[in-house]
N, C-alpha and C positions, 0 to 999 in steps of 0.2 A: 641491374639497379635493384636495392636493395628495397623492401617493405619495413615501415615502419609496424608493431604492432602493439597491440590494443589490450587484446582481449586475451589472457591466460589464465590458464586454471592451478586454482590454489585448493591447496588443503587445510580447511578449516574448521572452527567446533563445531557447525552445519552441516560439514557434510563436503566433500571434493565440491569448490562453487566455480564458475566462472566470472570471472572480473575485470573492469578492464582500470589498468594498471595507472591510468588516466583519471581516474573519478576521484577526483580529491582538488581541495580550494583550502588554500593554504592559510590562516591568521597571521602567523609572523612562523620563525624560523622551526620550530617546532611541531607547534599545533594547527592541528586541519580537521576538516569535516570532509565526509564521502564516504558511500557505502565502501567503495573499492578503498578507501584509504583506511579505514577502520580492519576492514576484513584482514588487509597484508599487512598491518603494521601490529596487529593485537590479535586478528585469527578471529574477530568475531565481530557483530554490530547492533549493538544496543540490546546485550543478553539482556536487561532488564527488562525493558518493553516485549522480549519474542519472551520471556519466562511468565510474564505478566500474560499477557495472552494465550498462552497453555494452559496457565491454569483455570482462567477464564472459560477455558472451551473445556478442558474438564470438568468444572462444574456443571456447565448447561448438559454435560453427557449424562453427571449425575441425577437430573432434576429433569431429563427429557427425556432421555434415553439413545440406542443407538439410533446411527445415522443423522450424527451430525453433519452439518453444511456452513461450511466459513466462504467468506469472498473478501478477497483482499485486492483492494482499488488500488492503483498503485503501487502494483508487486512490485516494482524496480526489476533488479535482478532473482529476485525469489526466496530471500532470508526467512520469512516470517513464513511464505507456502510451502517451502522442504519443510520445517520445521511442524509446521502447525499436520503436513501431511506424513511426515514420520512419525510422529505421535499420535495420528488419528489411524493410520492401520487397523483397519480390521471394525473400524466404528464412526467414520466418519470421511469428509473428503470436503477439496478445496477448489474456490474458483477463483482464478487470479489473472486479472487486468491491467494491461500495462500498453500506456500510450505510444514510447518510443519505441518506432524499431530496432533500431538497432540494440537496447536494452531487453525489452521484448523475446530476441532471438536467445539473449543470454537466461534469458527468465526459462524459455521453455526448456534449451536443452538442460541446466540447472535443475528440473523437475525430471527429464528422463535419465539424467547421469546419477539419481540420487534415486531412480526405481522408485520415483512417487508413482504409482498406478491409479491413485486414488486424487490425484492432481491436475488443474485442466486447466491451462491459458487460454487468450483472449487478447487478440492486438486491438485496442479501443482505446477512446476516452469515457470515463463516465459521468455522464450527464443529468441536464433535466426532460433531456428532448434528443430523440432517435436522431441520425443522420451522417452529416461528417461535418469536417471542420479543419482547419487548416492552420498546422503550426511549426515551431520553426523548426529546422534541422540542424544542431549545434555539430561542432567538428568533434569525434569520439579521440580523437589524437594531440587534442588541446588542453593541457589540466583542465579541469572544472569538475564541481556538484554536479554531475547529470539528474539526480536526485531531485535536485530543486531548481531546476528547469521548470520556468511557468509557462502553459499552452499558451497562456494571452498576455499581449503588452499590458504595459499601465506604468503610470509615472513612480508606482512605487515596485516595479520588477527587482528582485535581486539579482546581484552580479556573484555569475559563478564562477568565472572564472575567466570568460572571453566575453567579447562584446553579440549579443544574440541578434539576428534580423531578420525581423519578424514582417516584412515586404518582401525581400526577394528568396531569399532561402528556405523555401518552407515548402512541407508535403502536405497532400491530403492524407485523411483517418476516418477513420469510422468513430462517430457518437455514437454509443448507445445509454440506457436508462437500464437501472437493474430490475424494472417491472419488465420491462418486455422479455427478458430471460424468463421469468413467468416461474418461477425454482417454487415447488409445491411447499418447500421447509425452508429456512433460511435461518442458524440461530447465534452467527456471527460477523459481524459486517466491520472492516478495517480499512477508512476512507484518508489518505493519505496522500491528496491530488493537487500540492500546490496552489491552495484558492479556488480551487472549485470545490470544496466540500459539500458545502450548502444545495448547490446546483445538484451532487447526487442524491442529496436527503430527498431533493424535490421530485427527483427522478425516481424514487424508491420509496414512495409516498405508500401504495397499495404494497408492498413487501413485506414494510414495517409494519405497517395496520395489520396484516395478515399473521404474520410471525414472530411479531415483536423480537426481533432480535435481540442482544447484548452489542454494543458498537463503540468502538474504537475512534477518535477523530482526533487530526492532529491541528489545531485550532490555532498554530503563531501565522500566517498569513488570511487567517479567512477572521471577520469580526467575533470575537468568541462569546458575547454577548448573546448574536445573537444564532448562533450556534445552540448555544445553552438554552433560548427562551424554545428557538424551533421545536426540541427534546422535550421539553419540559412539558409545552403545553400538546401533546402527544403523551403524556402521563411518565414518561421516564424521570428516574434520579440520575441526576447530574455529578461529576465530583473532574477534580485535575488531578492528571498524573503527570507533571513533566512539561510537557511541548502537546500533551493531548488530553482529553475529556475520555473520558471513561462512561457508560450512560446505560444503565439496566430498566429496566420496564418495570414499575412500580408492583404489576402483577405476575412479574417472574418468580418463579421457585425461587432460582439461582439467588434472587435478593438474600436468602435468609442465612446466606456463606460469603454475604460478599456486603463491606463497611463501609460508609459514605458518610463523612464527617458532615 
């Protein structure tokens, strides 16, 4: 009997990824959203946001100096961590967090098939508070966004593509908070968790105060109000790019190469 499969490796402007050939939720006949679906149909995903964020970490390199530290909540399959760690060689390095397993598995080997050295996963959720937690397990062989798969129900869940069940199909994980990683430098943070963003600002309370990062947040399911106020009265400038806020620390170098309408 035959296997269905999932996960294949493509060759794309990142770098050889793995993907799984499934990750896509279609609009109508044409047009879809999915990391996987972006990646084999165009070879890339969201080159503006991973360009945007390069350059971003190259400034803080300029205005810090080496040994930068990016952490990317929500790495999926690992676009933004090849990326930000192919380009940090030799001056910097990445820590990347990804809830689902079975995406997870593709995120790490995606960081050893691309010779990131300088690259380090983490099967977690990130939180406000250590622990674990219990979420569902979608079918990897069903089209759908795995991307935008939310850890928790609510009446405003989006549909990615199957119906998710969030009672009986579901693993435990590990919660953690990006304070207890305890990272002595932190000068990039890219929080991209489906509605829980906020939950890891809260979690990363002493990080921020310590290191003021430069941070990245994708703000269409979490209230972006109050996203923007949390930032704000923590001294950062706020601005949108897109689906995400953008938010430098009023007392950063990096401000004086970087425009906020």
């Amino acid at each position: 009997m035959g296997r269905k499969l999932a996960f294949v490796l493509a060759s794309s402007k990142h770098g050889a990824m793995i993907v799984n050939r499934f990750d896509y939720r279609m609009v109508d006949a044409e047009h879809g959203y999915g990391v996987g679906f972006q990646i084999l149909e165009t070879a890339e995903f969201d080159q503006s946001e991973v360009e945007m964020a390069l350059q971003l970490l190259n400034l803080r390199r300029r205005h810090h100096g080496d040994g930068v530290v990016a952490i990317d909540c929500g790495a999926n399959i690992g676009v933004h961590t090849v990326e930000w760690a192919v380009a940090m060689t030799g001056w910097g390095s990445v820590l990347a967090v990804e809830a689902q397993e079975r995406v997870y598995y593709a995120l790490a080997g995606n960081i050893a098939i691309n010779n990131c050295f300088n690259a380090f996963a983490l099967h977690a959720a990130v939180s406000s508070e250590p622990g674990t937690m219990t979420i569902p397990n979608p079918n990897y062989l069903v089209p759908s966004s795995f991307g935008s798969l939310e850890l928790r129900p609510s009446a405003r869940n989006e549909f990615i593509g199957q119906k998710i069940d969030y009672a009986a199909n579901t693993v435990v994980i590990r919660k953690l908070t990006l304070d207890e990683i305890n990272l002595p430098r932190v000068d990039f943070i890219k929080i991209d968790i489906e509605g829980m963003e906020l939950e890891a600002l809260e979690g990363a309370r002493q990080t921020i105060d310590r290191s003021q990062p430069i941070m990245l947040l994708e703000r269409i399911k979490t209230d972006g109000g109050q996203l923007t106020n949390w930032l704000e009265t923590r001294g950062y400038n706020v601005a949108q790019a897109g689906i995400n806020l953008v938010a430098v620390h009023s007392s950063d170098k990096t401000m004086a190469d970087v425009k906020f309408n």
